[in-house]
C-alpha positions in Angstrom: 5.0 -22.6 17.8 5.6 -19.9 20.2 8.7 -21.1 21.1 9.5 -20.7 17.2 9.2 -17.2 17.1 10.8 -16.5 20.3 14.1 -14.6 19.6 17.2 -16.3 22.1 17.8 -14.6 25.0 22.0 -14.1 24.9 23.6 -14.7 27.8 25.8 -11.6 29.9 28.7 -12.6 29.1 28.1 -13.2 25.3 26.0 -9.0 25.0 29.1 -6.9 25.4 31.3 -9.6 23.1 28.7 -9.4 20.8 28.0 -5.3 20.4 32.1 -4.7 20.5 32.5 -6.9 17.5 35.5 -6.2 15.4 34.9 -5.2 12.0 36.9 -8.1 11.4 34.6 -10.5 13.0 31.8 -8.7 11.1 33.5 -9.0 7.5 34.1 -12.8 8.2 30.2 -13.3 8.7 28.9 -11.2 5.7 31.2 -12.1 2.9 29.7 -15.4 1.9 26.7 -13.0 0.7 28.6 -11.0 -2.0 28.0 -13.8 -4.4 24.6 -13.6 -3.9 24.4 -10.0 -3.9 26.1 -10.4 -7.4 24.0 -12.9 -8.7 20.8 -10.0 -7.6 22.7 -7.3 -9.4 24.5 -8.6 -12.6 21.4 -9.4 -14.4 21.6 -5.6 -15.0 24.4 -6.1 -17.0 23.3 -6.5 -20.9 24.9 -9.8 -22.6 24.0 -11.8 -25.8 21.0 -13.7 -26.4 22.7 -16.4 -28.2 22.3 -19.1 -25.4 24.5 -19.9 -22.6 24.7 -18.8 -19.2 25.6 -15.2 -18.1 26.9 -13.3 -15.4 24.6 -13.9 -13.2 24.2 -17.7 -13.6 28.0 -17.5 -12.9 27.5 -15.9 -9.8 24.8 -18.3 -8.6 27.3 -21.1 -8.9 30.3 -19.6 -7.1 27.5 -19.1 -4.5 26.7 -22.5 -4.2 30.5 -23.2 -4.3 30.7 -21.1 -1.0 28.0 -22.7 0.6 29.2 -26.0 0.0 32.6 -25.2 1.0 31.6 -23.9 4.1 29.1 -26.5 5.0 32.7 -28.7 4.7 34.8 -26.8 6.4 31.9 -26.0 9.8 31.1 -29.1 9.3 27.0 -28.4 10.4 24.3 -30.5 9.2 23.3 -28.6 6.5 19.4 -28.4 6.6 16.6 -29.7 9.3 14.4 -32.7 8.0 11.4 -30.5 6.6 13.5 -28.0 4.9 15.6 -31.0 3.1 11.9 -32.2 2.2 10.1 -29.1 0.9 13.9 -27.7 -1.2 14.3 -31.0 -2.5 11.6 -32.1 -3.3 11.3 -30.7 -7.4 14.3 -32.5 -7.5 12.6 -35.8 -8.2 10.1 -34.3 -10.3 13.0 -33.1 -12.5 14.8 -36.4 -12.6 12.2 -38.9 -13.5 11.1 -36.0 -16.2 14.6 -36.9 -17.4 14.6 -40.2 -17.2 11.6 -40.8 -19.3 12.2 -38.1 -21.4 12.0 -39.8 -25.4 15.4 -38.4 -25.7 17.2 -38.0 -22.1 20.5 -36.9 -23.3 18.2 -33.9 -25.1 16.4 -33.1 -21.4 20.0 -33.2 -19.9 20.5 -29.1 -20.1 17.2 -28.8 -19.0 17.7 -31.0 -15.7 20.5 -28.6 -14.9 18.5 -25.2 -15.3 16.1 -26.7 -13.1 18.0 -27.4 -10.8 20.2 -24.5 -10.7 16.9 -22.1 -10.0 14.8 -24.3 -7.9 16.8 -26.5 -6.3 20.4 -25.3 -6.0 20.1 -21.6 -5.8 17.4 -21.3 -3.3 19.3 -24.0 -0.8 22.4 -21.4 -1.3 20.0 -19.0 -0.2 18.7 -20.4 2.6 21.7 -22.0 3.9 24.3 -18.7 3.3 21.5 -16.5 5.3 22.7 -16.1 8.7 20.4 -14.0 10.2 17.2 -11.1 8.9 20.7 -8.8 8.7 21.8 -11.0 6.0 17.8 -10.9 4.6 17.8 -7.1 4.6 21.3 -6.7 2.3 19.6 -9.5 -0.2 16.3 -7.3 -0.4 18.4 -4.1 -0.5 20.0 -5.1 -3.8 17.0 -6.1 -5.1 15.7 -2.3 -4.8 19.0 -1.3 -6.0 18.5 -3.2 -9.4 15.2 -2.1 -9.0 16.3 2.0 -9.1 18.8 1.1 -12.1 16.5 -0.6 -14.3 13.3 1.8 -13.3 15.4 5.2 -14.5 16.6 3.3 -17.4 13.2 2.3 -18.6 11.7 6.0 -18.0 14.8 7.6 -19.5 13.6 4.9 -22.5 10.5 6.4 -22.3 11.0 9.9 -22.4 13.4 9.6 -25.5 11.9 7.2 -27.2 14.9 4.9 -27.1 12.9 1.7 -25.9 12.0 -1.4 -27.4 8.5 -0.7 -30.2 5.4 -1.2 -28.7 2.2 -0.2 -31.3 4.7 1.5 -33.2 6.6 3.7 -31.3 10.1 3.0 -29.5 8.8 4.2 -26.2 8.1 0.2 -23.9 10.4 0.4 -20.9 12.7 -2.6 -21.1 16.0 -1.2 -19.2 19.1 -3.0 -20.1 17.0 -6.1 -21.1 16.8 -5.2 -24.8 13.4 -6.2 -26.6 14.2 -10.1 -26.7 13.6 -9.5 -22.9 10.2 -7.2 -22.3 9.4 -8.6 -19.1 13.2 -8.3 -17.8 12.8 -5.0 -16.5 8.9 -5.7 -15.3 10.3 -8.3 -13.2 13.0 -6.7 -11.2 11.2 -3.2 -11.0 8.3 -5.5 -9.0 10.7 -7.5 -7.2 12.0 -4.2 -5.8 8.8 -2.5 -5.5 7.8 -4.9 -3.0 11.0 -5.0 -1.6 10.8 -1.2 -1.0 6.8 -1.3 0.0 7.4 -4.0 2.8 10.0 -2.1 4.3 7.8 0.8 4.4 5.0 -1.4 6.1 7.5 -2.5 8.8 10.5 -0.5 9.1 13.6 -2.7 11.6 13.1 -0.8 15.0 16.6 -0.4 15.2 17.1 1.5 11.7 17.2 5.3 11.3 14.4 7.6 10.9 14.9 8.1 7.5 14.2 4.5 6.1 10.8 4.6 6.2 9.7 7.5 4.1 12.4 6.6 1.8 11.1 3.5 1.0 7.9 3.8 0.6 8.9 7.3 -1.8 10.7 4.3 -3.8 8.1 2.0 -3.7 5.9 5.3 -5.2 8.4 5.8 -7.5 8.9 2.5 -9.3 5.0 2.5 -10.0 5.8 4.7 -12.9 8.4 2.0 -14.7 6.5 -1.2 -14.0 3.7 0.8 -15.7 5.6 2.1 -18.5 6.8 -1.7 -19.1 3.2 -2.7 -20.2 3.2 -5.8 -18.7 0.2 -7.1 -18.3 1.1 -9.9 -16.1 3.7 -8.4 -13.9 0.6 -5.5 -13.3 -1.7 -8.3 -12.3 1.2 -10.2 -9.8 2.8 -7.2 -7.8 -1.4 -5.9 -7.1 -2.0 -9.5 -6.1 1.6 -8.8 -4.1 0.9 -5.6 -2.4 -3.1 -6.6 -1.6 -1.6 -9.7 0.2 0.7 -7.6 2.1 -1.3 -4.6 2.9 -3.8 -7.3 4.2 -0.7 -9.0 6.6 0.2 -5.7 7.5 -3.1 -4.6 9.6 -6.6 -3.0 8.7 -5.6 0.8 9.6 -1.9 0.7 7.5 -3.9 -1.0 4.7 -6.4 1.6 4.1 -3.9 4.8 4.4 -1.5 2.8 2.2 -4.1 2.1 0.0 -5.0 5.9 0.3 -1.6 6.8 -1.0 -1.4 4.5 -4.0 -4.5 5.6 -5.2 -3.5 9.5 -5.3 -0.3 8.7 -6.4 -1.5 7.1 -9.7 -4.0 9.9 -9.9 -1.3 12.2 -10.0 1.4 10.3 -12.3 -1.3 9.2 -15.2 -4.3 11.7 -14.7 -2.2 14.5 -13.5 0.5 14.0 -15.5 -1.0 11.9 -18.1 2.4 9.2 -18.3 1.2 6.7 -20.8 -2.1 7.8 -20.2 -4.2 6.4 -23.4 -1.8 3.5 -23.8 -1.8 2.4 -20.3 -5.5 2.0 -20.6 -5.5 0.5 -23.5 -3.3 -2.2 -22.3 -5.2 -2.4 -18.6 -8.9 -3.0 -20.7 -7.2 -5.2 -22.8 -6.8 -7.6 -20.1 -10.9 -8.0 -20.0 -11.1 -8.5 -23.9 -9.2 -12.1 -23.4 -12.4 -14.0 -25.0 -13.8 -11.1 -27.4 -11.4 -10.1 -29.4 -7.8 -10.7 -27.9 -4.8 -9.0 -29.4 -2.0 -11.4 -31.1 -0.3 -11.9 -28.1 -3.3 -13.0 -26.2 -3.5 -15.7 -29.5 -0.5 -17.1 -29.6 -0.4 -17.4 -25.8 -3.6 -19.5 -25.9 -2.9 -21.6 -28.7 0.5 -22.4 -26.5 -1.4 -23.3 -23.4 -3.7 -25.4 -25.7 -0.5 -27.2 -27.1 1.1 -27.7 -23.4 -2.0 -29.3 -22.9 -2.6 -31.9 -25.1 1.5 -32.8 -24.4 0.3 -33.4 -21.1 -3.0 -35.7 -22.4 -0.4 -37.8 -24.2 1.5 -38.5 -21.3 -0.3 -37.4 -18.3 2.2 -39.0 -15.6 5.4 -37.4 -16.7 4.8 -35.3 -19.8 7.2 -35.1 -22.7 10.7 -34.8 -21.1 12.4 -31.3 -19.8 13.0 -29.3 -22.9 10.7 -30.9 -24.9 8.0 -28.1 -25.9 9.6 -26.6 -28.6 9.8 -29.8 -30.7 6.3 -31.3 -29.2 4.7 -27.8 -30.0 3.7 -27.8 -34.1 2.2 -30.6 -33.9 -0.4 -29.8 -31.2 -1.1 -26.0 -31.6 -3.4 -24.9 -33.6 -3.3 -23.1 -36.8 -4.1 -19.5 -36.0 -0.4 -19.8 -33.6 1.7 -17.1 -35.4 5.7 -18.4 -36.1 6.8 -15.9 -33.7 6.5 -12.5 -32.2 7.9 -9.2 -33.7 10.8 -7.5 -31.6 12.4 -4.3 -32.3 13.7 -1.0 -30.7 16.2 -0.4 -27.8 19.4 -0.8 -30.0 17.8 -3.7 -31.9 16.9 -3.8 -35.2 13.7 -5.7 -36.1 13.8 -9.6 -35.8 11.3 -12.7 -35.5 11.6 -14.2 -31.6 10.4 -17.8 -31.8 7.8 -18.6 -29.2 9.7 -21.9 -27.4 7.5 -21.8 -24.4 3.8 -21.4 -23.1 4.4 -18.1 -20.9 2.7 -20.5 -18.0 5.2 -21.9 -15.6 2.1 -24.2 -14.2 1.7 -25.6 -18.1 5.0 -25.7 -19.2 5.6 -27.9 -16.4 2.8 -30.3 -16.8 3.3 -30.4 -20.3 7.0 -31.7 -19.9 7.1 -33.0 -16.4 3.0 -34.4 -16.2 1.1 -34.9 -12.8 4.1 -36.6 -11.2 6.4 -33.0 -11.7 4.3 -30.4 -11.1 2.8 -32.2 -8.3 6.2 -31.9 -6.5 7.3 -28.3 -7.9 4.2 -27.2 -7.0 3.7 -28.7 -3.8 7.3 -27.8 -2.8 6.3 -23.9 -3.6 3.0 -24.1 -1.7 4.9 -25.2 1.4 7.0 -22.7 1.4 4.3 -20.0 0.7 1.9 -21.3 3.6 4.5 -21.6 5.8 6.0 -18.3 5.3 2.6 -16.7 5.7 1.7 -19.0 8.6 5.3 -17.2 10.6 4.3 -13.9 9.5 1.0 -14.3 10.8 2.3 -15.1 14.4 5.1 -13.2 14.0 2.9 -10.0 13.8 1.1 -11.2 17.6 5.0 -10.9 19.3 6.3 -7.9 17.5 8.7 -10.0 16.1 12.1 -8.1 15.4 11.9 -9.3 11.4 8.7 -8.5 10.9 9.9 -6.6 7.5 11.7 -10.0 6.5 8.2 -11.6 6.9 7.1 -8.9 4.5 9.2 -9.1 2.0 9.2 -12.8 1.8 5.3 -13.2 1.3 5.3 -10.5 -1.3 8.4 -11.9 -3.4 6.7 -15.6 -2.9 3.1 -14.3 -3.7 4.7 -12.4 -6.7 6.2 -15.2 -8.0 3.7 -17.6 -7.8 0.6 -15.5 -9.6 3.5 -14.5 -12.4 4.6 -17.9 -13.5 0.6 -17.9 -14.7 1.2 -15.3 -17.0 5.4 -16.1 -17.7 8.1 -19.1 -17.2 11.6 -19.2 -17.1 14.0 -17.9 -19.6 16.2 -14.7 -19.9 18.6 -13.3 -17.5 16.4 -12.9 -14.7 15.8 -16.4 -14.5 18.2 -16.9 -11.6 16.3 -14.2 -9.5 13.0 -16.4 -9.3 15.6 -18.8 -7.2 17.1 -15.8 -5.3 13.4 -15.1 -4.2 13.0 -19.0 -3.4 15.6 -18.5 -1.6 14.4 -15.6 0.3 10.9 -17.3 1.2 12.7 -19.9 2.4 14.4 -18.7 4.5 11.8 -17.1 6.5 9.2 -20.1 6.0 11.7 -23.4 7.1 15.0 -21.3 8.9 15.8 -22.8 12.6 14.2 -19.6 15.3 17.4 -18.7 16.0 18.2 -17.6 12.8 15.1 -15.9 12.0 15.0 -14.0 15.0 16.9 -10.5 15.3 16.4 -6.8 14.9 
């Protein structure tokens, strides 16, 4: 493994052709990653809930295009034998979900969603990534949606323009709308980390000024992803950031630690932002058994329906798709018809509750054993094996140490999340992006991992 992590030594001839390169030569590397950049950033922009894909979705596919197309034209083998393994391996899951689907024609659209996000996207990902220079632009727009969305939710805030929460138009939602809560949540987090690795292990080669500026960023998005009252994006970036803190050494853990703790001294106690509401919503997370609010409810009577789905058929569930019309008739009573969303520009409408808000049940209940064992196995590789890198990584002073970061945050993130959400919404296509990301740093051939 230590030949893994050891960055190529580049010939003499090749250092001075390399650091005199055109900016030309540098445009022609770089530009298969604007449509990933747009697929990060377009989710920002609002679009109707009606169904369909949006811009970002679009994106996504013209960056698959690219990749294919240039994987044709270079002609390269396009992945090693374990990364082919551990990306494609929901793809069977998916398929034989289809296949014995009661009605595959039905599961169809949901074999392509699958794999657009967990397939297709993250191989783009992964295989349009030259280098952690590549990485680092990915991440950056990921703060940069992160800063958009986090000043619109405050502003939200502030004027009371967002979408109602216990009455008052004040939950930060961004350009998500209120058919969307956790739209905002979830890029504000993915940024946050973003922002808080970098500040853990700045690139040697950037400028003095990156380093307090992201971790004042990382500060700074606290305040959204707290004003988004989110229960379960709370829980998964803390999870994040303990997981990195804990990668990043003993000393920079505790004085980070340090930090966060005054700052949220100064921005609720000090300032009192949300104050009473935000500890409201933080106790309500320990009254899930006593008396949980109607949201806590419906979510269990969900997991209790996804559940028996997955006692009926317990190999490969009820087909891709198939909740919504499997859910009646195995939730219970008390499950409300749907959840009440207003504010933000929205007048007041009834949101039908489709899934269980648990990626883990959601897929056994449609896909059984035989699904989620692959989904879930395919995730867990890439999580241990981006963690196992990092941790080595940290013993050479490897150059993308920060890419390390970022990757176990993101991949950590995700995978506590998808116990408190699934997929649906715009931001869908980001949980691929961040795939994508892990990856990359996880299964990527040394040579492209390595750099400054």
């Amino acid at each position: 493994m230590t030949a893994v992590l050891t960055p190529p030594v580049p010939s003499p001839a090749a250092g001075p052709r390399a650091a005199a390169r055109s900016p030309r030569a540098a445009w022609r590397d770089r530009w298969p990653l604007l449509p990933l950049v747009a697929t990060v950033l377009l989710p920002a922009l609002p679009y109707g809930t009606s169904g369909g894909g949006g811009p970002a979705d679009v994106a996504s596919g013209i960056a698959v295009l690219v990749c294919v197309g240039r994987l044709l034209y270079l002609r390269q083998r396009p992945l090693s034998a374990g990364a082919a393994l551990v990306l494609g391996l929901p793809a069977v899951g998916f398929a034989v979900a289809t296949v014995t689907a009661a009605d595959p024609a039905a599961a169809l659209p949901g074999l392509g969603r699958y794999l657009q996000v967990f397939v297709l996207v993250p191989a783009a990902v992964f295989l349009l990534l030259r280098d952690a220079c590549g990485f680092r632009i990915v991440a950056g727009a990921l703060v940069l949606l992160a800063v958009v969305q986090g000043v619109a939710g405050v502003h939200q805030y502030v004027t009371g323009t967002g979408a109602s929460y216990m009455g008052e138009d004040i939950r930060a939602v961004g350009t998500f709308g209120p058919s969307d809560i956790m739209g905002m949540a979830t890029v504000v987090a993915y940024g946050l980390l973003a922002a808080a690795a970098c500040a853990l292990r700045t690139p040697g080669s950037a400028p003095a000024w990156l380093r307090p500026s992201a971790a004042v960023l990382a500060v700074a998005l606290v305040v959204p992803l707290t004003l988004s009252f989110s229960r379960g994006v709370w829980i998964a970036t803390a999870a994040a950031v303990l997981v990195a803190l804990a990668l990043s050494g003993r000393r920079q853990a505790l004085t980070s630690l340090a930090v966060l703790g005054a700052a949220g001294v100064v921005l609720v106690g000090g300032f009192g932002i949300g104050s009473e509401m935000i500890g409201d919503r933080a106790a309500s997370v320990t009254r899930v058994t006593s008396t949980p609010d109607r949201s806590v409810s419906d979510r269990y009577a969900m997991w209790s329906a996804a559940g028996a789905m997955w006692r009926e058929r317990p190999a490969t569930g009820v087909g891709l798709k198939g909740f919504p019309d499997h859910r009646d008739g195995r939730a219970s009573i008390g499950l409300s018809s749907g959840s009440d969303t207003a504010g933000a520009g929205q007048e007041f409408r009834r949101q039908a509750l489709l899934s269980p808000h648990n990626m883990y049940l959601l897929v056994l209940g449609e896909q059984g054993l035989f699904g989620l064992t692959a989904l879930v196995g395919s995730w867990a590789a890439i999580l241990a094996g981006a963690v196992r890198r990092l941790w080595l990584a940290r013993s050479r002073a490897h150059a993308a140490l920060d890419c390390g970061l970022v990757a176990v945050a993101l991949m950590t993130w995700q995978s506590v999340n998808f116990l408190y959400a699934d997929i649906g919404g715009p931001t869908t296509v980001l949980s691929g992006v961040v795939l994508g990301l892990a990856a990359w740093w996880a299964l990527a051939e040394p040579d492209r991992v390595s750099g400054a």
